[in-house]
N, C-alpha and C positions, 0 to 999 in steps of 0.2 A: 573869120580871122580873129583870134584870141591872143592880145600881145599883155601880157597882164602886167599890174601895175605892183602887185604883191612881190616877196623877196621869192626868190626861184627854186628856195629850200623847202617851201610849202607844197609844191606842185608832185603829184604823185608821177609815176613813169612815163604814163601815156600822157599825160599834162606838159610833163617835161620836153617830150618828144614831139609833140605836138606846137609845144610853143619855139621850138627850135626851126622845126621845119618853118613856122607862120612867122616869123623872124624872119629869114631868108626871105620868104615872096615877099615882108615890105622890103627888104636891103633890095632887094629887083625893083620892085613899084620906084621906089625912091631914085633909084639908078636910073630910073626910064628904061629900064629890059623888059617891062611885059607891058603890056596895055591893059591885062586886068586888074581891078583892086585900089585905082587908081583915085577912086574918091570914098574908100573905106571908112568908117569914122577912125578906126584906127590908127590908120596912117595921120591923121590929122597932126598929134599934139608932136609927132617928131619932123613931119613936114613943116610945122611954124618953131620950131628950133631952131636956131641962129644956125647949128651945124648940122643939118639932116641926117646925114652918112656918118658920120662922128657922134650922131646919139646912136642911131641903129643898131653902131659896130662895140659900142656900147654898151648896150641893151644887149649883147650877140655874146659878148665879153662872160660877163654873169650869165648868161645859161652855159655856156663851156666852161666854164669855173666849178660851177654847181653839178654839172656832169662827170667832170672829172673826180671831186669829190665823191661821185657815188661809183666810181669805175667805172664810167660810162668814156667811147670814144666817140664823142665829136670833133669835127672836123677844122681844126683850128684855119687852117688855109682860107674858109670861109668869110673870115672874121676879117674886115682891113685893116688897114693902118691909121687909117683916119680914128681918133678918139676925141671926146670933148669932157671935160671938167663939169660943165652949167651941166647943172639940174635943170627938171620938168616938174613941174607942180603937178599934184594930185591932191585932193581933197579926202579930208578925212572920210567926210562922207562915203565918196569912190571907195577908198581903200576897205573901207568895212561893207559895203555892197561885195566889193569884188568878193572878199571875203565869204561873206553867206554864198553868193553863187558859187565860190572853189567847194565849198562844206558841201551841198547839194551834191556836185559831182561827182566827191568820193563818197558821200551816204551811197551813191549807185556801185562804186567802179571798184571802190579801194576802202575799203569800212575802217583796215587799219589804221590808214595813212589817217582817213577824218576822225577815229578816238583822238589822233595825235592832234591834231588839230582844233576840234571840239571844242576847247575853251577858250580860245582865242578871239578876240572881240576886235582891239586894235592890231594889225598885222604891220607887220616889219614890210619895208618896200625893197625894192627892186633897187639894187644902190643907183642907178639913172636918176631916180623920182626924190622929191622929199614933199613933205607931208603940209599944208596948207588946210586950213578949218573954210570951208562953205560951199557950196550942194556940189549935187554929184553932176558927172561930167556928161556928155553924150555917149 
């Protein structure tokens, strides 16, 4: 499960698609609808969120924003009602790990997308997250 901490405009197709679907089975994990996944480290930083289901739908929010934007149809039904305000800290650190790991995946998948990307050092987030200085997360 890959729920990235980066802005969702970074994310090549299959990245995108990918993270949408891995968005859903947490909004399930989090729901208690599935029994797998259930101690991901993923799920971690939105299960100690004051609003679980209100970050997820959140987090769900900006990848259907960012799809639309590209004329893509995701499934807005998916997305609840519940939404939350509070930010999730992410470390600078993280954000530029993640970083190098998205660049790796498109050097393989998407070579365009990573020219675009390429110079990029500090990446914009996920508007869920904001940016905190000290080491990287699990």
């Amino acid at each position: 499960m890959r729920l990235w901490s980066l802005h969702p405009k970074y994310l090549d197709t299959k990245g995108l698609i990918a993270c949408w679907r891995e968005s859903l089975l947490a909004k399930a994990v989090l729901s208690n609808q599935t029994k797998g996944y259930k101690f991901h480290p993923q799920i971690y930083r939105f299960r100690s969120h004051p609003e679980p289901l209100g970050a997820i739908n959140q987090y769900l929010l900006a990848l259907y924003e960012e799809a639309l934007n590209r004329g893509y149809s995701f499934d807005k039904r998916k997305i609840g009602q519940a939404r939350t305000n509070l930010k999730i800290d992410v470390t600078l650190d993280q954000a530029c790990f993640e970083m190098s790991h998205l660049k790796r995946k498109l050097w393989k998948r998407d070579r365009k997308k990573y020219i675009q990307l390429k110079e990029i050092d500090v990446p914009e987030l996920h508007p869920l997250f904001q940016m905190i200085e000290v080491d990287v997360e699990d």
